[in-house]
N, CA, C and O atoms as CSV, one atom per row, in Angstrom:
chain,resi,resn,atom,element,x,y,z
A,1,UNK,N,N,-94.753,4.378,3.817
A,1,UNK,CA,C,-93.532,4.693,3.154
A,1,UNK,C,C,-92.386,4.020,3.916
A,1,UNK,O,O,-92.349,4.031,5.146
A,2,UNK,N,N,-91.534,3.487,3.226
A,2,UNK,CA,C,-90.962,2.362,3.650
A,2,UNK,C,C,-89.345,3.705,3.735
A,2,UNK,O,O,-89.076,4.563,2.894
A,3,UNK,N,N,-88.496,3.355,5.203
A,3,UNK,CA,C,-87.306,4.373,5.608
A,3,UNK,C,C,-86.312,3.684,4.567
A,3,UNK,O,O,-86.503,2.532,4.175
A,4,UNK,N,N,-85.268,4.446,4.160
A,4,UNK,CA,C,-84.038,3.863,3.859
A,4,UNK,C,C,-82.856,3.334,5.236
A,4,UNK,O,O,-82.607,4.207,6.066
A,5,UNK,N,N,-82.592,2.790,5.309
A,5,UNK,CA,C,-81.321,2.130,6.339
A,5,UNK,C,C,-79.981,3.146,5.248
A,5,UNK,O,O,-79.554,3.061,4.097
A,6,UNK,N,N,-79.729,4.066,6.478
A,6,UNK,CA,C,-78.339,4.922,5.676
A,6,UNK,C,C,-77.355,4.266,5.688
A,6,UNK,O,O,-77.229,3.647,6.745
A,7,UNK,N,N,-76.715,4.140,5.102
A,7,UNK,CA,C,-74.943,3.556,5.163
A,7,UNK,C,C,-74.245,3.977,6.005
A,7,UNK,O,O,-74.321,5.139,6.405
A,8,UNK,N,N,-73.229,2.914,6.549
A,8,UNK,CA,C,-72.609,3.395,7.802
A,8,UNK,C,C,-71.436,4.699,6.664
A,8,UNK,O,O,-71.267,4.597,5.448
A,9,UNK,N,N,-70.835,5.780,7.577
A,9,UNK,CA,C,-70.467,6.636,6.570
A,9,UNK,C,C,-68.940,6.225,7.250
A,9,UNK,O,O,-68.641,5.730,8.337
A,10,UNK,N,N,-68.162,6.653,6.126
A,10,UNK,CA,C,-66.573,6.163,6.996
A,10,UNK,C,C,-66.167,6.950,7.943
A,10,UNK,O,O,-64.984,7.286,7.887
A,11,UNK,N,N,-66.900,7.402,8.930
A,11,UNK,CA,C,-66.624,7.869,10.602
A,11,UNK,C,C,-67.012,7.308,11.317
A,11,UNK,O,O,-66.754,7.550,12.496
A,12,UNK,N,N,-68.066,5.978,10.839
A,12,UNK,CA,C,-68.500,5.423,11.867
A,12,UNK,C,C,-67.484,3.822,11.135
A,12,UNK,O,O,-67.465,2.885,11.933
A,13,UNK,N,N,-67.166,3.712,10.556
A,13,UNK,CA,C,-66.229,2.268,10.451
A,13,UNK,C,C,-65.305,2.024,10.671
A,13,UNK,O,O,-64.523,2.146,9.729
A,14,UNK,N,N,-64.876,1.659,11.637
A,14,UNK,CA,C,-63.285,1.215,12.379
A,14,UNK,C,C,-61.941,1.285,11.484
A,14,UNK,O,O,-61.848,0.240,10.841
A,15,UNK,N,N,-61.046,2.021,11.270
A,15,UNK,CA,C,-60.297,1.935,10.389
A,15,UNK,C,C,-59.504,0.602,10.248
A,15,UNK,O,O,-58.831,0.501,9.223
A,16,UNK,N,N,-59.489,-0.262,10.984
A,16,UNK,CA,C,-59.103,-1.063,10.732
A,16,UNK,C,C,-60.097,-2.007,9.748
A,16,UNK,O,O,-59.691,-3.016,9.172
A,17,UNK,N,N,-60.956,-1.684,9.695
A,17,UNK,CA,C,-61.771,-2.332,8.758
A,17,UNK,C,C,-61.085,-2.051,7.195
A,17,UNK,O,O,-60.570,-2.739,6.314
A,18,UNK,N,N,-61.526,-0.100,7.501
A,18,UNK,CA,C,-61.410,0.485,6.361
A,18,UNK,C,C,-59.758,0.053,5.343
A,18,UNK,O,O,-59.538,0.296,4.157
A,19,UNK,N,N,-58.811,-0.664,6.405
A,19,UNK,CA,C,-57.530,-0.815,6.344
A,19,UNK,C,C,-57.267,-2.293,5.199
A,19,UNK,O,O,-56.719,-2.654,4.158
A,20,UNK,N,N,-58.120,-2.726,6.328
A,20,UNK,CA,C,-57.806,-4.204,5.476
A,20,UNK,C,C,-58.950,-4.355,4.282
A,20,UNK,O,O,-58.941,-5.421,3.666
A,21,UNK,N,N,-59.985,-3.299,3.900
A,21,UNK,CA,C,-60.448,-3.389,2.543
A,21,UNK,C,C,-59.222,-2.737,1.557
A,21,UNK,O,O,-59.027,-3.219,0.441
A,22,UNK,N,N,-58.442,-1.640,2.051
A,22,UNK,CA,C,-57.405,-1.188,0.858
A,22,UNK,C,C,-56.465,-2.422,0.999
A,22,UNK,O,O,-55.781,-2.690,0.012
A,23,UNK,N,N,-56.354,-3.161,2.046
A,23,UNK,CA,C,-55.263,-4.191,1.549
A,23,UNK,C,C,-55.927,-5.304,0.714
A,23,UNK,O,O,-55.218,-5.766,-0.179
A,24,UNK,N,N,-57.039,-5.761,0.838
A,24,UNK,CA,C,-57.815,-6.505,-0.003
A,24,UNK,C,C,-57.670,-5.855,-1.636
A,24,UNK,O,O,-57.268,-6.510,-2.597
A,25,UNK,N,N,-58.025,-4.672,-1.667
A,25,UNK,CA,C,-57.985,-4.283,-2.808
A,25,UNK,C,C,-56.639,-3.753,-3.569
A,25,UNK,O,O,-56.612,-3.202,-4.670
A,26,UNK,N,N,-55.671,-4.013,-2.828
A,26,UNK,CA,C,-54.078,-3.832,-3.221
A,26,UNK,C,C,-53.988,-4.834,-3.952
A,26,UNK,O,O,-53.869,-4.768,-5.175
A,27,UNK,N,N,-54.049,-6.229,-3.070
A,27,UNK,CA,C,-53.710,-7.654,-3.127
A,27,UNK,C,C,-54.351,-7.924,-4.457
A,27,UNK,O,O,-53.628,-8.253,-5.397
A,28,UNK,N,N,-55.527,-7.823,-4.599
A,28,UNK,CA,C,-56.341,-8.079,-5.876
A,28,UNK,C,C,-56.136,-7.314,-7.298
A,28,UNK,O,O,-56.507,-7.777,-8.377
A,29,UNK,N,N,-55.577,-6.248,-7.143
A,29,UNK,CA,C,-54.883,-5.241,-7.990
A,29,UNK,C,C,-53.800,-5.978,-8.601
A,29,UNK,O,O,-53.593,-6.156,-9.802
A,30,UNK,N,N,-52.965,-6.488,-7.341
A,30,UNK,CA,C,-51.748,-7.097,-7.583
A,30,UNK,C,C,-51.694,-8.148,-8.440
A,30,UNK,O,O,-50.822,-8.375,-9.279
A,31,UNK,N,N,-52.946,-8.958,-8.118
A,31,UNK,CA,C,-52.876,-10.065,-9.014
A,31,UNK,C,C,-53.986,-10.261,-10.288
A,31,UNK,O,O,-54.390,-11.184,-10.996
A,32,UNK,N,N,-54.176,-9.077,-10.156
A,32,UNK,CA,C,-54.634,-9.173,-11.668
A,32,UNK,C,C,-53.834,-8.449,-12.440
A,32,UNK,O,O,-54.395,-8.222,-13.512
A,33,UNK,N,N,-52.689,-7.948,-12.368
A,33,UNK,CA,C,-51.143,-7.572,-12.518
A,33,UNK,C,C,-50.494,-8.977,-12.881
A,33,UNK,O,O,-49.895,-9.240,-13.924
A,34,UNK,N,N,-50.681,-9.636,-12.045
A,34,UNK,CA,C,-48.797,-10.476,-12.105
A,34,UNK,C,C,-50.042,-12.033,-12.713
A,34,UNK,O,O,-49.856,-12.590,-13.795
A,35,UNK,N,N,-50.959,-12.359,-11.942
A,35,UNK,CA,C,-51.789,-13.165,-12.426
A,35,UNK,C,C,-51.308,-14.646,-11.577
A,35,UNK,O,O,-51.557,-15.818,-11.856
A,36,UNK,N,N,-50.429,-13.978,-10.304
A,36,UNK,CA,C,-50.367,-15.180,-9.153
A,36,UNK,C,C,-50.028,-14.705,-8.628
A,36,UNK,O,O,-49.169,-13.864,-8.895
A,37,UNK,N,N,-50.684,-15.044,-7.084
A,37,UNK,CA,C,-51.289,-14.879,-5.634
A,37,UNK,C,C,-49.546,-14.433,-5.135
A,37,UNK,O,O,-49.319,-13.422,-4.469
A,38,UNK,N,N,-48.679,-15.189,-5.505
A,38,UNK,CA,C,-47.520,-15.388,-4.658
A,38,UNK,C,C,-46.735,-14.155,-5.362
A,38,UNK,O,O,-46.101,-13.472,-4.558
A,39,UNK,N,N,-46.660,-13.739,-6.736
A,39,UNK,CA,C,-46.087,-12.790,-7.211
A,39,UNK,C,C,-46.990,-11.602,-6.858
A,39,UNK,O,O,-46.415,-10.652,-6.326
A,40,UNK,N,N,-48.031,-11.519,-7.021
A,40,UNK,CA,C,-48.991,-10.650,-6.144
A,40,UNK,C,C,-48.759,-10.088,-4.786
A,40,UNK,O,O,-49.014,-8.905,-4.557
A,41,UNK,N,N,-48.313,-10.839,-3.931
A,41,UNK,CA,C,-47.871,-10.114,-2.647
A,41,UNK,C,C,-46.898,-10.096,-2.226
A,41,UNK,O,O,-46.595,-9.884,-1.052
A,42,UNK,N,N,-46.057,-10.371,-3.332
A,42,UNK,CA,C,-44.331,-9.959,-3.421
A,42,UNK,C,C,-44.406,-8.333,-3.714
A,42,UNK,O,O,-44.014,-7.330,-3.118
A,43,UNK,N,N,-45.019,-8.562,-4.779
A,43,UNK,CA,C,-44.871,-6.855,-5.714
A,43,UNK,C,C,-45.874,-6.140,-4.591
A,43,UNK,O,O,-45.593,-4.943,-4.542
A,44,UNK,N,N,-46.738,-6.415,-3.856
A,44,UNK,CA,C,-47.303,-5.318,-2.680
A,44,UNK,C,C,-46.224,-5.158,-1.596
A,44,UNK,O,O,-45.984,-4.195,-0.869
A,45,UNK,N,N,-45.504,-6.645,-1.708
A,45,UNK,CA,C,-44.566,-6.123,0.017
A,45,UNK,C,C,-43.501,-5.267,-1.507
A,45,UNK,O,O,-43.605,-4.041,-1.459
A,46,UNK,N,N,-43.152,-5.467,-1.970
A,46,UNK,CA,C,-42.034,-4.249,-2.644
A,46,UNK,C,C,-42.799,-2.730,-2.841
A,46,UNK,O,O,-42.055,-1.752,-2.776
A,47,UNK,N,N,-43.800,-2.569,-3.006
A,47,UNK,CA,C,-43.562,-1.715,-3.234
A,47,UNK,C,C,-44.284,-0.881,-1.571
A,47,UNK,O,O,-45.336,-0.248,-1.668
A,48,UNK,N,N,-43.757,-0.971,-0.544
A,48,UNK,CA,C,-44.740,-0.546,0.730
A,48,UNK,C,C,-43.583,0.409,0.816
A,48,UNK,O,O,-42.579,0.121,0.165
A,49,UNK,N,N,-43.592,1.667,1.638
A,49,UNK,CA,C,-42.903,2.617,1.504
A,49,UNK,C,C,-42.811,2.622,3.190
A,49,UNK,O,O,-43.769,3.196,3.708
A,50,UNK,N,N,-41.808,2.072,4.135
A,50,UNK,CA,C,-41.479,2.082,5.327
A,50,UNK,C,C,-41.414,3.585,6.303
A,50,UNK,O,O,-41.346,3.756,7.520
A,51,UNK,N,N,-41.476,4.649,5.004
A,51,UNK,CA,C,-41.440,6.431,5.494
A,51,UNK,C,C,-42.538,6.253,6.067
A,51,UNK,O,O,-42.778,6.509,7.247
A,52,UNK,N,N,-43.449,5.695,5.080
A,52,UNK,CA,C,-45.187,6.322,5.627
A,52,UNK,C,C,-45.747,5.735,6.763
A,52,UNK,O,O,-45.464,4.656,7.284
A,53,UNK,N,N,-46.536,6.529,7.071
A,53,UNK,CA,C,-47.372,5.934,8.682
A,53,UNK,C,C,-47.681,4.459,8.106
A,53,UNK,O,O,-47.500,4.057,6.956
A,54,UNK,N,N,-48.292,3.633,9.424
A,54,UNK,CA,C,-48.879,1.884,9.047
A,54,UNK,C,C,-50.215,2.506,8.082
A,54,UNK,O,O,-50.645,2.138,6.988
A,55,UNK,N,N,-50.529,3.306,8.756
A,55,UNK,CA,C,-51.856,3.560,8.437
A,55,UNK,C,C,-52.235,4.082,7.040
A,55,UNK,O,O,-53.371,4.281,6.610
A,56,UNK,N,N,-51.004,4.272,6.389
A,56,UNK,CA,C,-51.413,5.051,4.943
A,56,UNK,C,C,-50.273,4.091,4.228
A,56,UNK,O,O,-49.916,4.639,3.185
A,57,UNK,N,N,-49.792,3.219,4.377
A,57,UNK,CA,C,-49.014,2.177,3.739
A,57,UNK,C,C,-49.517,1.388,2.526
A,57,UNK,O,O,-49.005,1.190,1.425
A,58,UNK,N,N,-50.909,0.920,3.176
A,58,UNK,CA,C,-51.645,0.093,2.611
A,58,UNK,C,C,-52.247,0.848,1.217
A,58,UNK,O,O,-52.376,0.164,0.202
A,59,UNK,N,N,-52.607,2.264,1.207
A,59,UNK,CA,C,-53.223,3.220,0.053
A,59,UNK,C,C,-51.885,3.352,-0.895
A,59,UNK,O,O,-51.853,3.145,-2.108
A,60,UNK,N,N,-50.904,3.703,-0.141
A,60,UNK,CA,C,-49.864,4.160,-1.087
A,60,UNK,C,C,-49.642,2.763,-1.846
A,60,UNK,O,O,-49.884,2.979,-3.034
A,61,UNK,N,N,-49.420,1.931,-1.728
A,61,UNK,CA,C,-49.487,0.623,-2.645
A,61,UNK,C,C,-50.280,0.272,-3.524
A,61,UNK,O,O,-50.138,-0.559,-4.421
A,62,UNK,N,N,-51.503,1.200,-3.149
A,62,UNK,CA,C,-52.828,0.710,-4.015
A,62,UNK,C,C,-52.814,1.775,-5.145
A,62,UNK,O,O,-53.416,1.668,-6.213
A,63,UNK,N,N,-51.956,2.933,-4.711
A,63,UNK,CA,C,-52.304,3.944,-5.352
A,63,UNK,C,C,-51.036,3.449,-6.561
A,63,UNK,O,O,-51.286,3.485,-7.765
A,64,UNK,N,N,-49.683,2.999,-6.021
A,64,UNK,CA,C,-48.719,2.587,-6.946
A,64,UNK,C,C,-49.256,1.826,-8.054
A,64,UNK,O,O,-48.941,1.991,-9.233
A,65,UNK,N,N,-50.116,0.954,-7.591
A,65,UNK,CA,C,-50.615,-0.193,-8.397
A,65,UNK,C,C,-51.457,0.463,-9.143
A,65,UNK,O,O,-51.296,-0.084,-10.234
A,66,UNK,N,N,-52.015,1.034,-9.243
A,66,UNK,CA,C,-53.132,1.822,-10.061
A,66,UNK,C,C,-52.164,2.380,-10.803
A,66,UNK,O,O,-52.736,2.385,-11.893
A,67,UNK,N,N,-51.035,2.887,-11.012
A,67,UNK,CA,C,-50.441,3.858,-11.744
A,67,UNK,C,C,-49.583,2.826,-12.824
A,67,UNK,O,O,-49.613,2.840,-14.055
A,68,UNK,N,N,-48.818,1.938,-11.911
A,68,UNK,CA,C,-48.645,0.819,-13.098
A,68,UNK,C,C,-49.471,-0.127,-14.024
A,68,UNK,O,O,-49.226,-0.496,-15.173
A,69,UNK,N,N,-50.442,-0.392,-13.261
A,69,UNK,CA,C,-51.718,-0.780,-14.536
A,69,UNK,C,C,-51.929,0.391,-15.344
A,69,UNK,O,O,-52.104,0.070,-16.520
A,70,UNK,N,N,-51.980,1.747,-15.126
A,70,UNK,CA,C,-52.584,2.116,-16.379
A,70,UNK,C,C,-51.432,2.907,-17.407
A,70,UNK,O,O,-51.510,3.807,-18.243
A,71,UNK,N,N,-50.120,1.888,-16.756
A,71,UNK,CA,C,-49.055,2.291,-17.777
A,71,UNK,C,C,-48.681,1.435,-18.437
A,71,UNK,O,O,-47.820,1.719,-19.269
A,72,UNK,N,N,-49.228,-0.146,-18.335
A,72,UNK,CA,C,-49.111,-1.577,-19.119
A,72,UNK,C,C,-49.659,-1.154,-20.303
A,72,UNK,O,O,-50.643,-0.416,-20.353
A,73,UNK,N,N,-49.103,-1.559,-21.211
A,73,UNK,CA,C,-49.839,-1.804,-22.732
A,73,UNK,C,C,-51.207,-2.023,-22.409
A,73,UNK,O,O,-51.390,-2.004,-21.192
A,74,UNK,N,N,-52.475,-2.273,-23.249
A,74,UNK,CA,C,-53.621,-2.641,-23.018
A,74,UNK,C,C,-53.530,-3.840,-24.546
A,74,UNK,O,O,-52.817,-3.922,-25.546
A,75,UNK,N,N,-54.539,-4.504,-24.047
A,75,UNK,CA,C,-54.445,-5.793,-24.672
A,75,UNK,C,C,-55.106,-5.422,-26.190
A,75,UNK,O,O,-55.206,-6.296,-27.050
């Protein structure tokens, strides 16, 4: 019987990892929003909220972005 290899669980992954996948997935949010790279990480640096810790900066953007996509018209 062959073991499963468990997944590392997010206590064992460096948050900085975990950091720069929500900024990956901001960035990519962003531009499938605006539909260029450069307007894409305009509208992430606008909307970063300077109150919040570094560390929860990156979510709150992702979370913005999620809320304006699903307030766009749909095609």
């Amino acid at each position: 019987m062959e073991k499963e290899n468990p997944s590392p669980s997010s206590s064992q992954v460096p948050a900085s990892i975990l950091q720069s996948v929500v900024v990956r997935d901001a960035v990519l949010t962003a531009f499938s929003l605006t539909g260029s790279l450069s307007a894409a990480t305009a509208l992430c640096s606008s909307l970063v909220d300077d109150e919040l810790p570094e560390v929860h900066q990156a979510a709150a953007v992702l979370a913005r972005l999620h809320q304006i996509a699903m307030h766009r018209p749909k095609h």
